[in-house]
C-alpha positions as CSV (number, residue, x, y, z in Angstrom):
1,X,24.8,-60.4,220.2
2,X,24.2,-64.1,218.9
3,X,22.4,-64.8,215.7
4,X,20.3,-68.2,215.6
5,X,21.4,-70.7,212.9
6,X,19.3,-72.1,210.6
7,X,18.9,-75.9,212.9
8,X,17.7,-73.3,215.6
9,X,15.3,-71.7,214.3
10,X,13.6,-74.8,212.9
11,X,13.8,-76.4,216.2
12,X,11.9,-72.9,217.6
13,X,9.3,-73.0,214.6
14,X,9.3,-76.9,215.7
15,X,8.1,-75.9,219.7
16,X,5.7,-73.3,218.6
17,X,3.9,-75.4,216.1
18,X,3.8,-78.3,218.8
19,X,2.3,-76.1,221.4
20,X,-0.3,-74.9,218.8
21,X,-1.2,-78.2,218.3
22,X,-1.5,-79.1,222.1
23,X,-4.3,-76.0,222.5
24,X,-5.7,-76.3,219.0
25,X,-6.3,-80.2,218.1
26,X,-8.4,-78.7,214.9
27,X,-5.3,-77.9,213.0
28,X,-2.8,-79.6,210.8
29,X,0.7,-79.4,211.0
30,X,0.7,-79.8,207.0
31,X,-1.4,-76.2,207.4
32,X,0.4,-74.5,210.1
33,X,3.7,-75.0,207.8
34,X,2.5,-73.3,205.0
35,X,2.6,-69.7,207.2
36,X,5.6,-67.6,208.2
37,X,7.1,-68.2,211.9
38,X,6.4,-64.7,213.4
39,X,2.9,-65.5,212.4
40,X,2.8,-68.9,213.6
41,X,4.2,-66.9,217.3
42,X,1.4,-64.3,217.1
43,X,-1.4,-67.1,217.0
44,X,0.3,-68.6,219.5
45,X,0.3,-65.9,222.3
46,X,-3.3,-65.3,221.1
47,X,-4.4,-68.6,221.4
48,X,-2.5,-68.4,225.2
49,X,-4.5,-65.6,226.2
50,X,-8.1,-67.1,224.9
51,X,-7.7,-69.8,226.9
52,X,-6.9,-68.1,230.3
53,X,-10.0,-67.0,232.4
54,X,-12.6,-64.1,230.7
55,X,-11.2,-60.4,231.1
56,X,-7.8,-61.4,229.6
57,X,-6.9,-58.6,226.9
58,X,-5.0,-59.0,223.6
59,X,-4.3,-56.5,221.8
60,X,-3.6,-57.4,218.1
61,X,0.0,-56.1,216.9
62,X,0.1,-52.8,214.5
63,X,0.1,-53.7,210.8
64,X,-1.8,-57.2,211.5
65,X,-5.2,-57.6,209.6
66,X,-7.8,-59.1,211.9
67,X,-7.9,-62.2,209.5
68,X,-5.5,-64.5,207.8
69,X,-6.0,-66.3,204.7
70,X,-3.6,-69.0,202.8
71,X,-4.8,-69.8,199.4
72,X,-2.9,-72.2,197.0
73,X,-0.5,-70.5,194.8
């Protein structure tokens, strides 16, 4: 089994903030930063299913509320 290193793992946080961007031109990278990278992936695989055809499912993961909110520490 292979751990990622650090460089890695920004350059997968990187990809999945650039493909966030490419479906949803709304959003700042300055805003996306400010969340954790497994929720930056969820968003991402639910913003991949909204955009395929009517009668996709998701299902939100177990433990997720149905909202996220960032306020300024």
């Amino acid at each position: 089994m292979t751990t990622a290193t650090a460089p890695t793992c920004r350059i997968e946080r990187e990809e999945i903030i650039e493909s966030i961007v490419e479906i949803n031109h709304g959003v700042s990278r300055a805003w996306l930063e400010s969340f954790e990278t497994e929720h930056l992936r969820e968003y991402l695989e639910h913003l991949d299913l909204v955009i395929r055809p009517r009668g996709t499912v998701w299902v939100r993961p177990n433990g997720t509320p149905p909202a996220y909110e960032r306020r300024a520490a």
